[in-house]
C-alpha positions in Angstrom: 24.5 18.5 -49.0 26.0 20.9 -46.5 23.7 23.3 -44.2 25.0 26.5 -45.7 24.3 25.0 -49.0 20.6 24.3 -47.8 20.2 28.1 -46.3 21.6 29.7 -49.0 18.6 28.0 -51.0 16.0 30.1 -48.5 17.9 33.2 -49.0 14.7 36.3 -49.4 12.4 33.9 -47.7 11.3 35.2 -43.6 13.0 32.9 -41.3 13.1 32.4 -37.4 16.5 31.9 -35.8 17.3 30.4 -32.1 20.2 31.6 -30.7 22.3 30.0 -27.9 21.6 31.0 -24.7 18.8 32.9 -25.4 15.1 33.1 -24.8 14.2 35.2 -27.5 13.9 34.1 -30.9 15.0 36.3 -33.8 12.5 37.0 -37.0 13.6 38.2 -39.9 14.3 38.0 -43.8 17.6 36.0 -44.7 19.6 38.4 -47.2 23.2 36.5 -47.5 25.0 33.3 -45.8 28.7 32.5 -45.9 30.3 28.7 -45.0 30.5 29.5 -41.5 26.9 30.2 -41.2 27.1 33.7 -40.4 23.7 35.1 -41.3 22.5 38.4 -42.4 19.2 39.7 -41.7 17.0 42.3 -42.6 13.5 43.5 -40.6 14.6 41.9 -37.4 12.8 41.8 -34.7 12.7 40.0 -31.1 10.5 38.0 -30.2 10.7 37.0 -26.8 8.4 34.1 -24.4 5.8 36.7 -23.9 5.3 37.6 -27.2 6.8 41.1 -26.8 8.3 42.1 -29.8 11.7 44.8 -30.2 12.9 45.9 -34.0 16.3 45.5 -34.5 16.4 46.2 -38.0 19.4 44.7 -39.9 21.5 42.0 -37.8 24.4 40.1 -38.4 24.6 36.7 -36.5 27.8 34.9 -35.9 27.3 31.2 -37.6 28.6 29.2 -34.2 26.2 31.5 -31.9 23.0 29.8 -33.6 20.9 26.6 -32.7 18.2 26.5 -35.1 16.7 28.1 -38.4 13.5 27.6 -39.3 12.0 28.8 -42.8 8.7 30.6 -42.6 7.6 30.0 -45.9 7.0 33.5 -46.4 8.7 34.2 -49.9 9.6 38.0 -50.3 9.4 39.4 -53.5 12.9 40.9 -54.4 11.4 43.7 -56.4 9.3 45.3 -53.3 
């Protein structure tokens, strides 16, 4: 199966995103994917080595930009 297949099964879940180059980690709720693995993110925030924390609110993240998505298990009801 192809990654974008496997995000777009965790689209409405929280995830956590590493970006390249870049301490901080991004936290969020996945809302859409395309093939390229451009992401779209609701709630963001940044969460940086010492735990401080910045809201970004809705982010979009360029799909070759990105190192690593990890699911939070976190399902968000779509009816909130």
């Amino acid at each position: 199966m192809f990654p974008a297949k496997k995000v777009q099964k965790i689209i409405g879940s929280r995830i956590l995103v590493e970006m390249k180059g870049d301490s901080a980690l991004l936290e969020g709720i996945l809302c859409s994917v395309d093939d390229y693995m451009n992401l779209h993110i609701t709630e963001a925030v940044e969460v940086s080595e010492n735990d401080l924390r910045r809201d970004l609110g809705s982010v979009v993240l360029r799909g070759n930009n990105i190192v690593l998505i990890t699911p939070l298990n976190e399902r968000i009801n779509a009816l909130q």
